[in-house]
LUMMARNU-380919 format. One line per field, with one value per residue: residue number from 0; x, y, z of N, C-alpha, C in turn. Coordinates in steps of 0.02 Angstrom, whole numbers, plus 50000, padded with zeros to 5 digits. Each point is the difference from the previous one (the first is absolute). Last residue first. Layout:
num [NUM, ...]
nX [X, ...]
nY [Y, ...]
nZ [Z, ...]
caX [X, ...]
caY [Y, ...]
caZ [Z, ...]
cX [X, ...]
cY [Y, ...]
cZ [Z, ...]
***
This chain:
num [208, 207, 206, 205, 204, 203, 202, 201, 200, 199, 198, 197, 196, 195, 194, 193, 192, 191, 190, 189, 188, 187, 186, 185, 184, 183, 182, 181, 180, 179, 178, 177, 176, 175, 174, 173, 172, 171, 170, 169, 168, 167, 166, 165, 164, 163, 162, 161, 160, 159, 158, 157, 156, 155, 154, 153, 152, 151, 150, 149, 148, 147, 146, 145, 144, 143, 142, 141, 140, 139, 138, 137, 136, 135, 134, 133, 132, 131, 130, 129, 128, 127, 126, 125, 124, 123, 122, 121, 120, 119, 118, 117, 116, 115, 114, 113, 112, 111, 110, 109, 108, 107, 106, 105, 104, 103, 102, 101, 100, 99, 98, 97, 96, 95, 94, 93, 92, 91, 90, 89, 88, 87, 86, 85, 84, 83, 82, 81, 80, 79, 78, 77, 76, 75, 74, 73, 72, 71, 70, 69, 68, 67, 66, 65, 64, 63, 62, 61, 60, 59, 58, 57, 56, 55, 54, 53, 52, 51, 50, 49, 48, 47, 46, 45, 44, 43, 42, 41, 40, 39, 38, 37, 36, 35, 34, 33, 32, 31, 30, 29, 28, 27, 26, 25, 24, 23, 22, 21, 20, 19, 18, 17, 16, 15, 14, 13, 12, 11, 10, 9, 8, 7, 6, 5, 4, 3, 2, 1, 0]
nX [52277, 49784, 49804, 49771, 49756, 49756, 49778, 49975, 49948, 49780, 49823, 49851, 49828, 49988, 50152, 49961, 49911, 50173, 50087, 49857, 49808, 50022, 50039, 49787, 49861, 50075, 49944, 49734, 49817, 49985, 49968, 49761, 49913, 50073, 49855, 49813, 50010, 50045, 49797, 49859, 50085, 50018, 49784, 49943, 50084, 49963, 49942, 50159, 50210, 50250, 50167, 50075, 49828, 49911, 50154, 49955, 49815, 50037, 50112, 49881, 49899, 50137, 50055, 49835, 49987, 50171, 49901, 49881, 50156, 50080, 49911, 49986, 50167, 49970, 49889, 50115, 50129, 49881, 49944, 50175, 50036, 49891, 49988, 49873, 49832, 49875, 49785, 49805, 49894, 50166, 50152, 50163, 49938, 49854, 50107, 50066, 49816, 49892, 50055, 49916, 49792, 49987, 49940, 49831, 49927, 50112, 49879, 49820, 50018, 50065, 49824, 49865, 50097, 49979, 49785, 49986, 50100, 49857, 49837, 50073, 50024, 49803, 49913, 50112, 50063, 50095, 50178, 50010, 50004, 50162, 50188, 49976, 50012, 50037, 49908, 49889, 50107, 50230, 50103, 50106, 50242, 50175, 50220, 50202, 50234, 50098, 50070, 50217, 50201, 50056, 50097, 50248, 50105, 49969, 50103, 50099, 50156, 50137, 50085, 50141, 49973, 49773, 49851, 50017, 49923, 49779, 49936, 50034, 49846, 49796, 49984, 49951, 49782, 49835, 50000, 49892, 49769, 49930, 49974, 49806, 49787, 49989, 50001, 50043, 50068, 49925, 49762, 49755, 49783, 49850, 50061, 50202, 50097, 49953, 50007, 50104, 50199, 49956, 49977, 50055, 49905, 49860, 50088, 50056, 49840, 49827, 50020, 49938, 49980]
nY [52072, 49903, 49917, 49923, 49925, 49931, 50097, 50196, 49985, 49946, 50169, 50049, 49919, 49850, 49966, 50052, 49801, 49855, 50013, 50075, 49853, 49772, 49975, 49992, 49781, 49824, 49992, 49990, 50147, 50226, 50031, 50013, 50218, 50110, 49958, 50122, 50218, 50023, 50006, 50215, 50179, 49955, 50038, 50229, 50055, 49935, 50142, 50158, 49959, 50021, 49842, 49905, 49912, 49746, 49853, 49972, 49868, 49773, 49883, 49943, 49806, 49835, 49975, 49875, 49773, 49887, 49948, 49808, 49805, 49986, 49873, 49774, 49881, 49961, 49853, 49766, 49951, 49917, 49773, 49830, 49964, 49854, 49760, 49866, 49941, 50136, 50144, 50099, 50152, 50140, 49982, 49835, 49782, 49869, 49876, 49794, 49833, 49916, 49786, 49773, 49986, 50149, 50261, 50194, 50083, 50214, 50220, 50077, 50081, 50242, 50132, 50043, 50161, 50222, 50122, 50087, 50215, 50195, 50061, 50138, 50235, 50146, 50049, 50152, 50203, 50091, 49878, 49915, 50201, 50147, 49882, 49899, 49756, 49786, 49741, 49777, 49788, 49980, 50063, 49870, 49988, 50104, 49908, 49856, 50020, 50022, 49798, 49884, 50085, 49953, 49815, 50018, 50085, 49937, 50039, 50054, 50177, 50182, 50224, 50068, 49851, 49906, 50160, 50093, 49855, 50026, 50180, 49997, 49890, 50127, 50134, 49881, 49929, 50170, 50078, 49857, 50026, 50212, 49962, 49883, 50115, 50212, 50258, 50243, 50275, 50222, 50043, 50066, 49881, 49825, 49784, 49866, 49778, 49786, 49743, 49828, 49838, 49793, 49744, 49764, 49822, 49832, 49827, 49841, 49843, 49806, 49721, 49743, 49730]
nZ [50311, 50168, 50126, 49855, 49849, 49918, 50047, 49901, 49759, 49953, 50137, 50212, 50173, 50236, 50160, 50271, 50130, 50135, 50226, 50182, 50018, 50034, 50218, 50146, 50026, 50149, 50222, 50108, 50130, 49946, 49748, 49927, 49971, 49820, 49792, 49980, 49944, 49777, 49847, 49983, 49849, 49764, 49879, 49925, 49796, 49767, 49810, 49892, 49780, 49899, 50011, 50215, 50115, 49969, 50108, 50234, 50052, 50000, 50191, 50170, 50018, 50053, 50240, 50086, 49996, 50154, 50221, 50022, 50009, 50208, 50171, 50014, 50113, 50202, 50062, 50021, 50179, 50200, 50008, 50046, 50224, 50109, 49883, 49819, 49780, 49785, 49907, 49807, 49836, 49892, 49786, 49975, 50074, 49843, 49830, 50030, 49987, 49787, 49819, 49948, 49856, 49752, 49913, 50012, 50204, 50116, 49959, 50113, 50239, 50017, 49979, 50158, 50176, 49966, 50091, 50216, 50065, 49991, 50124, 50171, 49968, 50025, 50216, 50121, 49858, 49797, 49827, 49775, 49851, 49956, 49879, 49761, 49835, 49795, 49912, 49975, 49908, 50001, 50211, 50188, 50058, 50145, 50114, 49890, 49979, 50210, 50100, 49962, 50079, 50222, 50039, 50005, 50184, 50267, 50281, 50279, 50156, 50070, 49926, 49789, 49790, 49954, 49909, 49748, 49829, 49946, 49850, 49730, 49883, 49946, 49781, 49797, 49941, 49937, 49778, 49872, 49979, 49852, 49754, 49922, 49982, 49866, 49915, 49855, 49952, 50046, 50110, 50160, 50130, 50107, 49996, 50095, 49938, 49827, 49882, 49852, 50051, 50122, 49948, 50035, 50128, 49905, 49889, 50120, 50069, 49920, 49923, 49906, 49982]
caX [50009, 50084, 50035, 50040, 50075, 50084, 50029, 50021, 50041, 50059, 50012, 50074, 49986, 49983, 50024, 50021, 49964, 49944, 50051, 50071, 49982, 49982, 50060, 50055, 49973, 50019, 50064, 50050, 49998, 50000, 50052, 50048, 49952, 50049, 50072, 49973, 49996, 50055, 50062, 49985, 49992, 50051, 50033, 49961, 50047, 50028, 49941, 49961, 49899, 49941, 49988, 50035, 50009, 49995, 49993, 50057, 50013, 49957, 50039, 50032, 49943, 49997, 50069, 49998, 49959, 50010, 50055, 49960, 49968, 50038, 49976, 49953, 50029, 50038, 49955, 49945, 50062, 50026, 49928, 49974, 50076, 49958, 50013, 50074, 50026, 50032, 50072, 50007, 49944, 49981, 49949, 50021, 50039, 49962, 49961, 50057, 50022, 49977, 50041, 50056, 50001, 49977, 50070, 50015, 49957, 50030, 50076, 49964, 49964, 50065, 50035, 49988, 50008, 50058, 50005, 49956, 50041, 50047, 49935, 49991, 50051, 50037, 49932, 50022, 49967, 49968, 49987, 50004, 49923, 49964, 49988, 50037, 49953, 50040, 50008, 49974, 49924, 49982, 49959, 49917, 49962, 49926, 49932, 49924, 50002, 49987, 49929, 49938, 50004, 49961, 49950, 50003, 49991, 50020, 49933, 50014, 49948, 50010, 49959, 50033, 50065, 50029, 49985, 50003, 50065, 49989, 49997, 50047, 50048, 49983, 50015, 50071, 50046, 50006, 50035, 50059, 50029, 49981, 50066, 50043, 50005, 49973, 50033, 49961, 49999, 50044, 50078, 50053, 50061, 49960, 49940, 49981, 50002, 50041, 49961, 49933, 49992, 50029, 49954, 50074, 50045, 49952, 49976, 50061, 50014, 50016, 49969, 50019, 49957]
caY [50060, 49979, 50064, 49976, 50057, 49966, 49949, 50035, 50037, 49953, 49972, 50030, 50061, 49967, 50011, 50040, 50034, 49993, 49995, 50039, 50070, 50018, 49995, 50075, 50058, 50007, 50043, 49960, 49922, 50012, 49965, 49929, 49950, 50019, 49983, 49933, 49991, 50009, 49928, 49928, 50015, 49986, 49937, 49954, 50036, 49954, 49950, 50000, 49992, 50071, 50027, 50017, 50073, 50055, 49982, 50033, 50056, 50012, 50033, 50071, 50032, 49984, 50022, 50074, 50015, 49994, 50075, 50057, 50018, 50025, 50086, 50024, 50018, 50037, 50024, 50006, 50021, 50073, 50039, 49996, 50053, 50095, 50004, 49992, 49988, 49944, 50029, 49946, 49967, 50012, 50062, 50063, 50034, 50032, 50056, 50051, 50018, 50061, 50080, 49993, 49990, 49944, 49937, 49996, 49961, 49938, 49989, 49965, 49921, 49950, 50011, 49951, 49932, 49967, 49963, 49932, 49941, 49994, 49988, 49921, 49970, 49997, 49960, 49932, 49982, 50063, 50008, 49929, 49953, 50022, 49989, 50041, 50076, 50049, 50053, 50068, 50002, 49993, 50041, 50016, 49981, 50036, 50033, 50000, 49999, 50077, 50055, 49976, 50014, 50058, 49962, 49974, 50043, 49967, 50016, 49956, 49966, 49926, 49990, 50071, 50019, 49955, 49979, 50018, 50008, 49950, 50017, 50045, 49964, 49964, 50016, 50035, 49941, 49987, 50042, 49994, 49941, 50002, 50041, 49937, 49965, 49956, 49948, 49948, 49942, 50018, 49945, 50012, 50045, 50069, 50006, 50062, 50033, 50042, 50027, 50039, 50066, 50084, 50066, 50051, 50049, 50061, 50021, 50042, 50024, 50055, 50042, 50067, 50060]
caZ [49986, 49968, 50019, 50041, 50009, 50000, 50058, 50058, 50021, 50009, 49935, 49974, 49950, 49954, 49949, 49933, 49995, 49916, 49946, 50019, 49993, 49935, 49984, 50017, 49958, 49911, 49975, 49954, 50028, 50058, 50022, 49997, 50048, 50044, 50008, 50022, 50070, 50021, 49992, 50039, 50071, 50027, 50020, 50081, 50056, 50051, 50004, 50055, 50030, 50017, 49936, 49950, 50026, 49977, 49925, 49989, 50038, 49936, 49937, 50023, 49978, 49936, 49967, 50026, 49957, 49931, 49995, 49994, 49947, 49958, 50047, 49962, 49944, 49982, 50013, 49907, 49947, 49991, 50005, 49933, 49967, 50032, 50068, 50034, 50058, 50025, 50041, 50064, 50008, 50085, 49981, 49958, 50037, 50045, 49991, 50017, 50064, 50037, 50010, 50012, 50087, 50024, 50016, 49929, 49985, 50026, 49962, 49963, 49994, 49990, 49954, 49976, 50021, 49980, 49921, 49986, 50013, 49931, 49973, 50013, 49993, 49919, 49964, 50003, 50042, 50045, 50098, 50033, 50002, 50050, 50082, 50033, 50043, 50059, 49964, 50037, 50014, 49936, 49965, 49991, 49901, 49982, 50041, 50014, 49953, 49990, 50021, 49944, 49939, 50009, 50008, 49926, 49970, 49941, 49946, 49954, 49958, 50029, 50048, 50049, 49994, 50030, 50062, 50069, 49987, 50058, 50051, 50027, 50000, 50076, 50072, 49972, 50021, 50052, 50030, 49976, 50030, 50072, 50004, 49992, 50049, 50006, 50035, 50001, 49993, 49961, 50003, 49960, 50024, 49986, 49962, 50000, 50070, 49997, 50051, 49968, 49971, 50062, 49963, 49949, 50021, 50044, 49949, 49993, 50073, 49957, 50085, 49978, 50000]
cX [50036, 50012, 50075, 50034, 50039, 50049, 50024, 49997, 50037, 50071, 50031, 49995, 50061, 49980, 49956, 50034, 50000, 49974, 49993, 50034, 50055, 49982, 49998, 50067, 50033, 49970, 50026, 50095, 50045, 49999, 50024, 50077, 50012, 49971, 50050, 50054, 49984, 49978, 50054, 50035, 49959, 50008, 50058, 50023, 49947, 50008, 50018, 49946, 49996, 49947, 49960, 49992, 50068, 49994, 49971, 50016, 50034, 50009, 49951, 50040, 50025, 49937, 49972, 50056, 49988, 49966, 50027, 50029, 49954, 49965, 50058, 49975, 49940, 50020, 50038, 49959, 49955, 50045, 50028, 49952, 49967, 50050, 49974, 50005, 50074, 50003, 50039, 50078, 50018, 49931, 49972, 49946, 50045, 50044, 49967, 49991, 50071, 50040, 49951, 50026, 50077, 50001, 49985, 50068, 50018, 49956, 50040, 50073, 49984, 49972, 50065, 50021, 49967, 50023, 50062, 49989, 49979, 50066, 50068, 49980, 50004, 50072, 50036, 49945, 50016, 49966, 49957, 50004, 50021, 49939, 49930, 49977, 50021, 49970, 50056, 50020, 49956, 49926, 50016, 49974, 49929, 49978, 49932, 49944, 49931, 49972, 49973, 49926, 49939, 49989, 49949, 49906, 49984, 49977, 50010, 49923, 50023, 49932, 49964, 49964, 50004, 50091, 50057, 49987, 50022, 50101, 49996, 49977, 50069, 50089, 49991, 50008, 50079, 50040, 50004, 50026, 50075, 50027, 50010, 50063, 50085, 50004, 49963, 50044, 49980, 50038, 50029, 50078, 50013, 50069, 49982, 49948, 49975, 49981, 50033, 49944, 49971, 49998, 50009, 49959, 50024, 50062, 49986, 49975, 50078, 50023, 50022, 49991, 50045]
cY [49983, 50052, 50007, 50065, 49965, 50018, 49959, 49910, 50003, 50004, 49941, 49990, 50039, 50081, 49968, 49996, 50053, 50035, 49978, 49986, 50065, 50037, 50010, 49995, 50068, 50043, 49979, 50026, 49946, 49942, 50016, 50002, 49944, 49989, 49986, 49967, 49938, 49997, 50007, 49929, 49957, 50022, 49977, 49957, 49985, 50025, 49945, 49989, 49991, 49990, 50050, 50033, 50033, 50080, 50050, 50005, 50042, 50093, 50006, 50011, 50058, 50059, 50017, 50028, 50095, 50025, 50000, 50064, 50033, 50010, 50027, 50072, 50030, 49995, 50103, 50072, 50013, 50006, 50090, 50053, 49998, 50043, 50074, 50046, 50007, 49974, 49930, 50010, 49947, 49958, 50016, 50040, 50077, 50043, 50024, 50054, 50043, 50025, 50061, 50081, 49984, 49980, 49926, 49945, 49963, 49921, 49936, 49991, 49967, 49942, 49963, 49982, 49955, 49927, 49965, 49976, 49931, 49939, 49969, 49946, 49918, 49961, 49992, 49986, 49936, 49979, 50066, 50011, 49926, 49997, 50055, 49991, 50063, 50074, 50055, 50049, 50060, 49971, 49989, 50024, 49985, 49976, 50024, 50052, 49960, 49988, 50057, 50028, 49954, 50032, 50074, 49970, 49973, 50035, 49949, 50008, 49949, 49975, 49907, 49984, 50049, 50034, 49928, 50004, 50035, 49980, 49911, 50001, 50018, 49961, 49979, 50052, 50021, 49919, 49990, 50046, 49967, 49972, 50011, 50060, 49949, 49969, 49950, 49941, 49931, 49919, 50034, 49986, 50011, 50061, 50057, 50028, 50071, 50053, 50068, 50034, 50041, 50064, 50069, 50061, 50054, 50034, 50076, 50043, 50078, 50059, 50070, 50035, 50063]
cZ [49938, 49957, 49975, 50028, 50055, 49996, 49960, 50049, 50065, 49990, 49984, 49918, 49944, 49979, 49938, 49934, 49962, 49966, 49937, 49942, 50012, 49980, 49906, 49952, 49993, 49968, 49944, 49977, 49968, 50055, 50060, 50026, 50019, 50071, 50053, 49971, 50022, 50090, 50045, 50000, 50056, 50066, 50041, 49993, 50069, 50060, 50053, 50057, 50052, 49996, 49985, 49961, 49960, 50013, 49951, 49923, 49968, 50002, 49950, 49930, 50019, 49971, 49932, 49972, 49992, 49947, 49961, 49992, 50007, 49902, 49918, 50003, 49971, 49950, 49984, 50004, 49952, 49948, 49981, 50001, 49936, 49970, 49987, 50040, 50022, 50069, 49999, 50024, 50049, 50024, 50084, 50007, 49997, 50070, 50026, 49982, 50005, 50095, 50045, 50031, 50050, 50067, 50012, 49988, 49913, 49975, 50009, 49922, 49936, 50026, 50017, 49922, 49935, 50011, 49972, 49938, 49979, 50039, 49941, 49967, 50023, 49978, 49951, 49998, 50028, 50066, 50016, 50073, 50042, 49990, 50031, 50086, 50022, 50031, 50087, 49974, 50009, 49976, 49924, 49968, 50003, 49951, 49979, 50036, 49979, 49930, 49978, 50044, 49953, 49925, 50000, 50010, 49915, 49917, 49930, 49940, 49974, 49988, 50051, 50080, 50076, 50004, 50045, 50077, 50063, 50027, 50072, 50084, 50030, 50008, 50077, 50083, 50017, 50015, 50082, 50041, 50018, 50045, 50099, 50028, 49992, 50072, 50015, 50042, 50011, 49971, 49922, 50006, 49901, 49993, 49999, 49941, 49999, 50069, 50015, 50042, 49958, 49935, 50043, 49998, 49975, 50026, 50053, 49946, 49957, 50059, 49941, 50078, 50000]
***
């Protein structure tokens, strides 16, 4: 029997972000996924390098890289319709939940169960240390997802649409929120962070004379 589980996946990219927003440049769901994997992966990194964590940063990278493939169902809700209210936001979890039930469903019966575990629909077993690491890494890819919706932001405030600039101002404070708790977050944010907008130019110059 045919599973049409990776087919429905591929289609991220054709789910296009920031809907109601003027996009000086257009941003697919798939370009997104990638980006927040790419950074949960960095920060869980850091964490375990500086901060003696044990994370499993290569497990946070395929999280990040599912997180929102709900909405190749639901479509991508602006946030300030998905949290004007907690009726509303509750009302929209439940869908996502049932939307990746109904993603993970699409897999033959063999395989659903590690998927399900990727997508959060069920918690692996194991000790109160396992429990908190998973439970933290997943704090991180949410803060990945946030990093990833600040440089959009920034990006386009770059290019002079201003059309981002609340955005980025709310994004950035719920940023620095996180990293009041997460010091990877702070640390990617000290040393990452300013140099997304540079030219490429300017981030492959060297200090060499």
């Amino acid at each position: 029997m045919n599973s049409h589980f990776f087919a429905t996946v591929s289609r991220m990219k054709y789910i296009e972000r920031w809907a109601l927003m003027r996009n000086s440049r257009p941003e697919n769901l798939s370009e997104h996924a990638a980006e927040v994997a790419m950074i949960a992966h960095a920060l869980c990194t850091i964490g375990n390098v500086r901060y003696g964590r044990s994370l499993n940063a290569e497990r946070a990278a395929l999280v990040g890289l599912y997180h929102d493939a709900s909405e190749i169902i639901t479509g991508d809700m602006p946030t300030p319709v998905k949290y004007y209210n907690r009726s509303l936001k509750s009302a929209y979890k439940e869908v996502e939940r049932i939307a990746e039930d109904r993603l993970v469903g699409q897999l033959p019966e063999d395989l659903q169960p590690a998927f399900s575990d990727i997508f959060g629909t069920s918690v692996a077993p194991g000790d109160a240390e396992d429990l908190d690491n998973e439970l933290y890494m997943r704090r991180l890819v949410k803060a990945a997802d946030k990093l990833s919706a600040l440089i959009k932001c920034m990006e386009e405030e770059s290019s002079g649409n201003q059309e981002f600039s609340r955005a980025g101002e709310t994004t950035r404070r719920s940023v620095e929120e996180m990293a009041e708790e997460m010091p990877e977050v702070k640390d990617f944010l000290e040393e990452f962070l300013p140099s997304y907008g540079k030219t490429l130019d300017e981030l492959l110059e060297t200090d060499e004379c």
